[in-house]
N, C-alpha and C positions, 0 to 999 in steps of 0.2 A: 533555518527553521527545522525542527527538530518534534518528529509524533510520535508518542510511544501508544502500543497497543498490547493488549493481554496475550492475546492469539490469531496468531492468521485463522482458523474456522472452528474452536474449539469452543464451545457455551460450556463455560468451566463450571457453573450451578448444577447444569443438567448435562455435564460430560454426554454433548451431543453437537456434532458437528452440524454447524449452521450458516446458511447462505448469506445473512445479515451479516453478518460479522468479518467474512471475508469480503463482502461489496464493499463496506466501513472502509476496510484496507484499501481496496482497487480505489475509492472517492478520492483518498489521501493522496492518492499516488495521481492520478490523473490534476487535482489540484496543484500540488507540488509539480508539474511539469508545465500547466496551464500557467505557472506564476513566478517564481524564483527559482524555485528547486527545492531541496530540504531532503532529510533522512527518516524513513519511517524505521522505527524498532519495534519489533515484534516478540516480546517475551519479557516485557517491564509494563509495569505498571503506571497509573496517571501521579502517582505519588512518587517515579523513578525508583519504584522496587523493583531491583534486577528479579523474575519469576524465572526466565529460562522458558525453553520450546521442550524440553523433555516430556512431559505428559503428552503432549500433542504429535511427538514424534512417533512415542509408542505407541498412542494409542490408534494414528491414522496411516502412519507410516511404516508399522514395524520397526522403530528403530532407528530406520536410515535415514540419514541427511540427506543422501541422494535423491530419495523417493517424493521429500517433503521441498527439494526444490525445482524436481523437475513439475510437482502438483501446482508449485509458483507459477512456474513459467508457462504452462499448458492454461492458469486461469489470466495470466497476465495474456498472452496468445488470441484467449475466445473475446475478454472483454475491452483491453485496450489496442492490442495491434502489435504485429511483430516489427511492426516500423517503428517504431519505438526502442526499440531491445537498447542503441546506440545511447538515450540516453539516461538508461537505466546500471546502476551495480548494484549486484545480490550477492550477500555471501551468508555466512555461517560465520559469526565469531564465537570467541567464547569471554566472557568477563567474569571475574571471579569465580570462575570454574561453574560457571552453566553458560550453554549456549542459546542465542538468543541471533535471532534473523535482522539482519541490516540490509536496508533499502535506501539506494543512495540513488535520486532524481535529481539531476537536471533540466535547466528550462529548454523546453522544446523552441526549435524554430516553426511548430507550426501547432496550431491547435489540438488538441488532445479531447477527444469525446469519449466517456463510459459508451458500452455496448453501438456503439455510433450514434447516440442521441443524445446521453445526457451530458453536459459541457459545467466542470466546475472547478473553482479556483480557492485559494488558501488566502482567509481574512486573519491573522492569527488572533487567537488561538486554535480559528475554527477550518471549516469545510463549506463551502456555501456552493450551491448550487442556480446557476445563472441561465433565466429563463427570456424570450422574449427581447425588448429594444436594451436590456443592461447586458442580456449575453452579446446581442450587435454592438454594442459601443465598446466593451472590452475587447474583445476581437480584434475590429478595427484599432484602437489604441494601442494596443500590446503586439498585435501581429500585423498591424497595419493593412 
């Protein structure tokens, strides 16, 4: 399974970094580990227009790739867990000469909660978010 996303925190409209936008991401990612696995790309479009992380590099990170994945991993860190890192890959590629962030998720051997509360899992196409006796019977069935 395969999500592409415009920008890890960039509101390309109003070139204004915004906390929605990178949650979006963290949901994808916490789903995609809560379910099979799957690759988030960050710098393509829903129509698979390669866009690239360059706007977003400059404008939040100076520049540097370094900066924009250690900003990954510091929001990956507060909202999902460093217990996790194992089965996460982040890199920087580049495709047709723009670069663009790859998130490669595995399924966890154990439940996976946003901020330690909210628990949600990948329907494709979508993100769905599991509340209540549907979060206990997934659990149960998937994590036994």
């Amino acid at each position: 399974c395969t999500e592409f996303k415009h920008t890890l925190s960039l509101d390309v409209e109003k070139q204004t970094k915004e906390k929605y936008i990178t949650e979006s991401a963290l949901k994808t990612i916490c789903a995609f580990f809560n379910t099979d696995g799957g690759d988030l790309v960050i710098g393509v479009d829903d129509n698979s227009n390669i866009l690239g992380i360059k706007n977003e590099l400059d404008k939040f990170h100076k520049g540097d790739p370094d900066k924009f994945l250690n900003t990954f991993k510091d929001l990956f860190k507060k909202h999902i867990g460093p217990e996790f890192y194992p089965f996460l890959d982040q890199k920087i590629v580049e495709i047709n000469g723009m670069k663009v962030f790859l998130v490669s998720c595995k399924p966890t051997e154990k439940e996976v909660f946003m901020n330690k509360i909210d628990f949600y899992v990948r329907t494709t196409p979508a993100t769905d978010k599991l509340e209540g006796p549907s979060q206990i019977n997934y659990i149960r069935t998937r994590f036994g």
